[in-house]
N, C-alpha and C positions, 0 to 999 in steps of 0.2 A: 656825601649826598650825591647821588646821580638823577637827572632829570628822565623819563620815561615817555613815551607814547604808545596807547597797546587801542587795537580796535575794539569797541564795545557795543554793541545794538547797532552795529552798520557805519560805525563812524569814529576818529578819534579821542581818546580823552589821556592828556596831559596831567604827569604828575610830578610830583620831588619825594624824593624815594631816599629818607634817610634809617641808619642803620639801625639795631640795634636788639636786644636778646629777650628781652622779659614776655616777648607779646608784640603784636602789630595794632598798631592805632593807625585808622584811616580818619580822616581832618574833612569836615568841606569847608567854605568860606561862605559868607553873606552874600543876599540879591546882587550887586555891585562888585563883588570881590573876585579873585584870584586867589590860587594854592600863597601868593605870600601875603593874605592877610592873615594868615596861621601863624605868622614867623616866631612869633612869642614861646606859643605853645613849642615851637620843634623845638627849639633853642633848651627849654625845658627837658623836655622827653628824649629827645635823640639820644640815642648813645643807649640810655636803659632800655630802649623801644622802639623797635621798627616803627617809624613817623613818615604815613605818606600821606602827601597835602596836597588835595586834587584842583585842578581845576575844570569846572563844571560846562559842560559843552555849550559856546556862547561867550564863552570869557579866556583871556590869556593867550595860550597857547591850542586849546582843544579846538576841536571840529563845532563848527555853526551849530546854533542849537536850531532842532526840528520848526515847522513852523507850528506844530500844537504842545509847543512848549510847557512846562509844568513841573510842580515836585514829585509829581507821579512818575515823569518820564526821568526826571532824573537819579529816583529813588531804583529803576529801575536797569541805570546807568552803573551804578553803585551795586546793584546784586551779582550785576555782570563781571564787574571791575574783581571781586571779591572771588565770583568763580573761575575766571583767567588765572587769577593770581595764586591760586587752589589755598587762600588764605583760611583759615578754619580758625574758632572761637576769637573773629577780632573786639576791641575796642572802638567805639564807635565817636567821634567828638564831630559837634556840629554846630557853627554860628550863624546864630542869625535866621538866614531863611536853610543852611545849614541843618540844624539842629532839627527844621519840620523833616527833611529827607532822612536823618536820620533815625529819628524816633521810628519814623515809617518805617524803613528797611531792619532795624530790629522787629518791627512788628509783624514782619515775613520773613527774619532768619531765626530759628531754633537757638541757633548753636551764640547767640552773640552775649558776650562775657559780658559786657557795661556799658554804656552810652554817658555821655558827658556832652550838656545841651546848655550851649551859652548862651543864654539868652533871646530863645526861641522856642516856637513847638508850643505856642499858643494860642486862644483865643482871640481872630483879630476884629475891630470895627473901624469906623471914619478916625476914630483916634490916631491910628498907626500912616492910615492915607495921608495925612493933614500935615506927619510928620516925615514923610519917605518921600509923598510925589514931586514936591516943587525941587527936588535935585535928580530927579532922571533927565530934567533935558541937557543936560553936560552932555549924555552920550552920541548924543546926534547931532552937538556943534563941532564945525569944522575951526580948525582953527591951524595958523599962519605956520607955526614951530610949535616943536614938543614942547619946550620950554612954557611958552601961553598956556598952554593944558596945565602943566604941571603947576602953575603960577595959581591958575581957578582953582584946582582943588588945592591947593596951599589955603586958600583964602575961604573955600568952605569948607572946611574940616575946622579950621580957627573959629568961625560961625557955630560947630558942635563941639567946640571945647576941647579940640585934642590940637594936642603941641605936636606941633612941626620937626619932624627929625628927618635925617638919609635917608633912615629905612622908608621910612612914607614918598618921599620924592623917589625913589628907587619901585615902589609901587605903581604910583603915576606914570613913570617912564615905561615900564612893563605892561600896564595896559592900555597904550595907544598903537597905535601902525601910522606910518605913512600909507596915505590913497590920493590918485589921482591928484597930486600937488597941495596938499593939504595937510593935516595931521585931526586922524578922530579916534574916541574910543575903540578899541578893537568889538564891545558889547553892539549889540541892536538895538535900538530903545522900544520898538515895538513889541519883541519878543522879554524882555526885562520886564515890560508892563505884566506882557503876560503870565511870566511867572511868579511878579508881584498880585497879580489877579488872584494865581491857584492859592494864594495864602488865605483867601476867605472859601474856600473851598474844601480846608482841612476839616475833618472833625476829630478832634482831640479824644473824646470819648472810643470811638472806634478804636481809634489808634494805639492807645493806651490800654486799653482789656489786653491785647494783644501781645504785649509789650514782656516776657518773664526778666529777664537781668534787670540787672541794680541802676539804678537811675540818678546822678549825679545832674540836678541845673542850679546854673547859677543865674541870677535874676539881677539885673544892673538897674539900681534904682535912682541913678545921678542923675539929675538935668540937662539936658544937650542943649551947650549953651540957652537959651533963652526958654529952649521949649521944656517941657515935662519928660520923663521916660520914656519909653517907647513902649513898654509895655508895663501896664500896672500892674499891682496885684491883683486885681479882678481877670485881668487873663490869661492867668494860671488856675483859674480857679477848678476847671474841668482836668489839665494836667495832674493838679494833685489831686483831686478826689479819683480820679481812673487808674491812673498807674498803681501797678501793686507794691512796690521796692523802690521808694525815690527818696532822696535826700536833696531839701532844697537851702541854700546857701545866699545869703541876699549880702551882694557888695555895693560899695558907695560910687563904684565905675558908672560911668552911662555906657550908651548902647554900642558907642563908636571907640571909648578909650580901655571899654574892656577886651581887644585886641590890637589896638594900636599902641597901648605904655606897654609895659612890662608891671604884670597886676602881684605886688606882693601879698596882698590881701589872698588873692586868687589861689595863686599856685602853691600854697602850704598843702588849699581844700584838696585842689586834683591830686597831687600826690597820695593823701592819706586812703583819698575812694579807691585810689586807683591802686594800693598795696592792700585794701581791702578785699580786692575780686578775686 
């Protein structure tokens, strides 16, 4: 695996560039994420499959995101990234708010072989707000040492039910910087709102006419610790009636530990779709 920077629409975007022969799958990550909230999936795929795990301008390692942020502008980040790369017929995997950029950029590339949408690329209402907003303001507290940061999101992620491992603490550590005597998210909280905004801005219906290759989502109907799903059934409900080729898979993961465990349930499904294309 080699780590990458290539300029896209005027500005950097950061990747992990692992190898591999069958086909190229490009990853994105969730609102909050970076290219290693994918780890699972690479650790999976690599080796049979060029596996590159971006991360989305705004988060990690890439270039600031714009100030009229959105999945449009990012989806358009990702047409680019794909023509730099002179990548033809990829694999599309997308979490989260991931999987809305996804499905869109299949919805304006011809050529794209399958899409696999984790848990995204839906219908959203106050349901989803009630559940996402009271933890964006982590990004814009400053705090003492990385360690403290790492400690909070230790302590909320236990709140949404996923267990505490390296890898996760290795995440934490990866998306902070030191600033001006401090330590903060490397994200913007203003601009993260924003692009949590463009999520009611989607129309799945649109999107999905649009949409020809075969469509792999999986639906995480677990509990996050206390709260409910993230997304219910009712909003998928325009995904599946629109898309023409979908195969929908409902796992017992919630929203956070169907990328943070290692989902056995999960990855039998992706392989099978994915020797289907």
């Amino acid at each position: 695996m080699e780590y990458q920077s290539i300029d896209v629409n005027g500005s950097a975007l950061y990747f992990a560039d692992y190898p591999g022969e069958k086909g190229t799958i490009i990853a994105v990550h969730g609102l909050t994420g970076n290219h290693m909230q994918m780890h699972y999936y690479a650790e999976l795929l690599k080796g049979e499959y060029r596996f590159i795990s971006i991360d989305l301008k705004g988060r990690g390692n890439s270039a600031p995101a714009p100030a009229d942020t959105g999945i449009e502008l990012h989806t358009q980040d990702i047409l680019a990234l794909l023509d730099a790369l002179n990548i033809e017929r990829p694999i599309l995997m997308g979490y989260s708010m991931g999987a809305f950029i996804m499905a869109n950029v299949a919805s304006k590339r011809q050529d794209v072989k399958g899409v696999i949408l984790l848990d995204g690329a839906a219908t959203c209402t106050d349901h989803q707000r009630q559940i996402v907003e009271p933890s964006l303001g982590r990004i814009s507290k400053p705090y003492d040492t990385a360690d403290a940061y790492v400690e909070e999101i230790k302590a909320i992620y236990g709140r949404l039910g996923v267990e505490w491992t390296d890898h996760l603490a290795s995440v934490g550590h990866y998306e902070i910087a030191e600033k001006d005597g401090h330590w903060e998210n490397k994200s913007n909280e203003d601009k993260i709102r924003l692009d949590f905004q463009s999520f009611y801005d989607y129309n799945p219906v649109k999107v999905f006419e649009n949409v020809a290759c075969p469509i792999l989502l999986i639906h995480s109907t677990g509990s996050i610790g206390a709260m409910p799903a993230l997304f219910l059934a009712e909003s998928y409900a325009e995904t599946l009636k629109y898309a023409k080729n979908i195969w929908k898979f409902t796992s017992n993961s919630n929203h956070y530990t169907l990328v943070f465990e290692e989902r056995k349930d999960v990855n039998p499904v992706i392989l099978r779709f994915l020797e289907s294309l």
